[in-house]
C-alpha positions as CSV (number, residue, x, y, z in Angstrom):
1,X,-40.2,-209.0,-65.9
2,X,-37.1,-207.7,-64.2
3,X,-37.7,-205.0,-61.4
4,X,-35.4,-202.6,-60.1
5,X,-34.9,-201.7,-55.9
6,X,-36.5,-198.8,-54.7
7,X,-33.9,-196.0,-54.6
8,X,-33.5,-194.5,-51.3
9,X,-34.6,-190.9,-53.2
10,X,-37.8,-191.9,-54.5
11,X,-40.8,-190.0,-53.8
12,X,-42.5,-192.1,-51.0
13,X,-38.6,-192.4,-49.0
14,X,-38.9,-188.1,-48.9
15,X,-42.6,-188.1,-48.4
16,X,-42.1,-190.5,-45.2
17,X,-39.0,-188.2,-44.2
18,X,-40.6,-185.0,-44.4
19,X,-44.2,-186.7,-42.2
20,X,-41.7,-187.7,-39.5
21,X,-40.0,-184.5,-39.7
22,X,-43.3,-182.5,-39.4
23,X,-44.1,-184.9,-36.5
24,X,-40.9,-184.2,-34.4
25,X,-41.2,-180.7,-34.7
26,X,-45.1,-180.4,-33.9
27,X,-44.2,-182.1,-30.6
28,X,-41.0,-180.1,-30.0
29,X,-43.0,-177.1,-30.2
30,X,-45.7,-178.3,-27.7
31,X,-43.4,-179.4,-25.3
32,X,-40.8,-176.3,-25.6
33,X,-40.0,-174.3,-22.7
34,X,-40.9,-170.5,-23.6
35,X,-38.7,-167.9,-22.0
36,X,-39.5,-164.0,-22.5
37,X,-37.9,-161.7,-24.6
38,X,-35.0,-160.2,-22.7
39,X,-33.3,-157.0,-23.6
40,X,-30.1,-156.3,-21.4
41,X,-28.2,-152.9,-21.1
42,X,-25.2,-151.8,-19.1
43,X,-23.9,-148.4,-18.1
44,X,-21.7,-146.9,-15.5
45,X,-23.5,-147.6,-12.4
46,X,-25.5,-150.8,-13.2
47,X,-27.1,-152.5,-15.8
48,X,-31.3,-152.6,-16.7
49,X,-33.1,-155.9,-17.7
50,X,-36.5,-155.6,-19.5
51,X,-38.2,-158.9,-20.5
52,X,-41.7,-159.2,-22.4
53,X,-44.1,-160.9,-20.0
54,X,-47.6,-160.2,-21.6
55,X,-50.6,-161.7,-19.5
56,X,-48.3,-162.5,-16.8
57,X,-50.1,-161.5,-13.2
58,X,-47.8,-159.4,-11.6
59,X,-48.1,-161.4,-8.2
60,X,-46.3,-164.8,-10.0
61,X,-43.2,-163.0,-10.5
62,X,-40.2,-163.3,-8.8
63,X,-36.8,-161.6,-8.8
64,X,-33.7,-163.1,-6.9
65,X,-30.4,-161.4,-6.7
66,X,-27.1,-162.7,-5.3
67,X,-23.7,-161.6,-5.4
68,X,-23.3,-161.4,-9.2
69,X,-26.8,-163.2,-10.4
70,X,-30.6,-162.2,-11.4
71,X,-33.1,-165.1,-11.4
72,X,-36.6,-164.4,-12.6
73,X,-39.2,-166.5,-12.5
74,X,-43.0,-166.0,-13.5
75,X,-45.9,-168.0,-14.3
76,X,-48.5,-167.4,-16.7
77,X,-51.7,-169.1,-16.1
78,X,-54.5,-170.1,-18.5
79,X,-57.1,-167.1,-19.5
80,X,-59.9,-166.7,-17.1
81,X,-63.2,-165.7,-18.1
82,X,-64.4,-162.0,-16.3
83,X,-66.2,-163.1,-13.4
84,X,-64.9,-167.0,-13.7
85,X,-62.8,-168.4,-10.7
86,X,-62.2,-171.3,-12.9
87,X,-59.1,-171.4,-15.7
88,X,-61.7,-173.5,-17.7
89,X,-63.2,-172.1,-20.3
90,X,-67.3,-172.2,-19.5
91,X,-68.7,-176.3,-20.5
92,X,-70.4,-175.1,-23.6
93,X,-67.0,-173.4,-25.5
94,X,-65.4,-175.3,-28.0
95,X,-61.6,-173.7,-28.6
96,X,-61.0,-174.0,-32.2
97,X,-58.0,-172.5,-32.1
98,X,-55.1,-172.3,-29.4
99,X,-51.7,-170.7,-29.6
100,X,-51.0,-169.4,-25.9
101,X,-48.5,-171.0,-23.6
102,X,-49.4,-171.1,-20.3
103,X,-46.7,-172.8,-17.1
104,X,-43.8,-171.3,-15.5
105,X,-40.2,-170.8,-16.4
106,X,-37.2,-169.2,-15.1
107,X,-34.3,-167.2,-16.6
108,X,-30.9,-166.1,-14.8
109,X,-28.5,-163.6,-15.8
110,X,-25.1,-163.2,-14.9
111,X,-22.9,-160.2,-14.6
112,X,-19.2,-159.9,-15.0
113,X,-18.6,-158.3,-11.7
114,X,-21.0,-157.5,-8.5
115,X,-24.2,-156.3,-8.5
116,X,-25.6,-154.8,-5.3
117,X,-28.5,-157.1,-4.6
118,X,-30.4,-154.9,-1.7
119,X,-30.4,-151.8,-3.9
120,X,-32.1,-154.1,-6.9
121,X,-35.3,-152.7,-8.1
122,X,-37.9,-153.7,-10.4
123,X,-41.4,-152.6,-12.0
124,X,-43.7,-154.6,-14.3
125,X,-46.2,-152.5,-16.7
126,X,-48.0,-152.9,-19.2
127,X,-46.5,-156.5,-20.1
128,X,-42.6,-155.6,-19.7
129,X,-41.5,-156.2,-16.4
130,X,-38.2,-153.9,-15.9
131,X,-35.2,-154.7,-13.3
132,X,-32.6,-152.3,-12.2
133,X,-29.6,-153.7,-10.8
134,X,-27.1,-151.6,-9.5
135,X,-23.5,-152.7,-9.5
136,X,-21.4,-153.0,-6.6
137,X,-19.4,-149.9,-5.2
138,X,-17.2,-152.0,-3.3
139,X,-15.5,-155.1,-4.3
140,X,-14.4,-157.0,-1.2
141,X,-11.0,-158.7,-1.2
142,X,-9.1,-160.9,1.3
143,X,-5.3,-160.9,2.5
144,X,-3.7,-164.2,2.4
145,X,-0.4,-164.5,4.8
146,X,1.4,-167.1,3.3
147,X,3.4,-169.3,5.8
148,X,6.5,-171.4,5.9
């Protein structure tokens, strides 16, 4: 009885392709970094930064400005039951289901020119946290005396 080799497009070589496939992304997605929705817009005297940050405390956030940079950073922690110090869902709960990230992350923007970083201002409500940032009246320059 003569045989033939398996062809590299048989139906057990693209079944085997498409597991490992489905694999790789499963753990790409659990160990992605999520960053928020950001929506950035510029006018004459600054620009404004609104980023999604649903069931983000308002006390993890952080803002950071330097001469021409915004860094935001947040943490979302795990759900706590009302009344429940604990992040833990109570010992008789069995999650059947869980699609919420929960860690920290941090996102930086910069601007094409100076941003005047004690005049930045921002306000988080109901899940969007919004950051004015003003840019810079004065641009600063220096005179070089060349010598010889």
């Amino acid at each position: 009885m003569l045989t033939l080799r398996q062809s590299a497009f048989d139906r057990a070589g693209f079944d085997r392709i498409e597991s490992d496939l489905f694999k790789r992304l499963e753990q790409q997605l659990h160990t992605a970094e999520r960053v928020p929705a950001a929506e950035v817009c510029e006018t004459e005297a600054g620009y404004s930064i609104c980023l999604e940050l649903p069931g983000v405390a308002r006390d993890s956030i952080d803002v950071k400005a330097t001469e021409r940079n915004l860094v935001i950073s947040a943490e979302r922690r795990a759900h706590q039951p009302e009344g429940s110090d604990t992040a833990q869902p109570p010992a008789s709960a069995t999650t059947l289901l869980s699609e919420f990230r929960y860690g920290t992350w941090s996102r930086s923007f910069r601007f094409p020119g100076g941003i005047n970083r004690e005049a930045v201002q921002a306000a988080y409500r109901d899940g969007l946290l919004t950051v004015e940032v003003p840019k810079a009246q004065t641009l600063t320059s220096v005179s070089v005396k060349v010598e010889g």
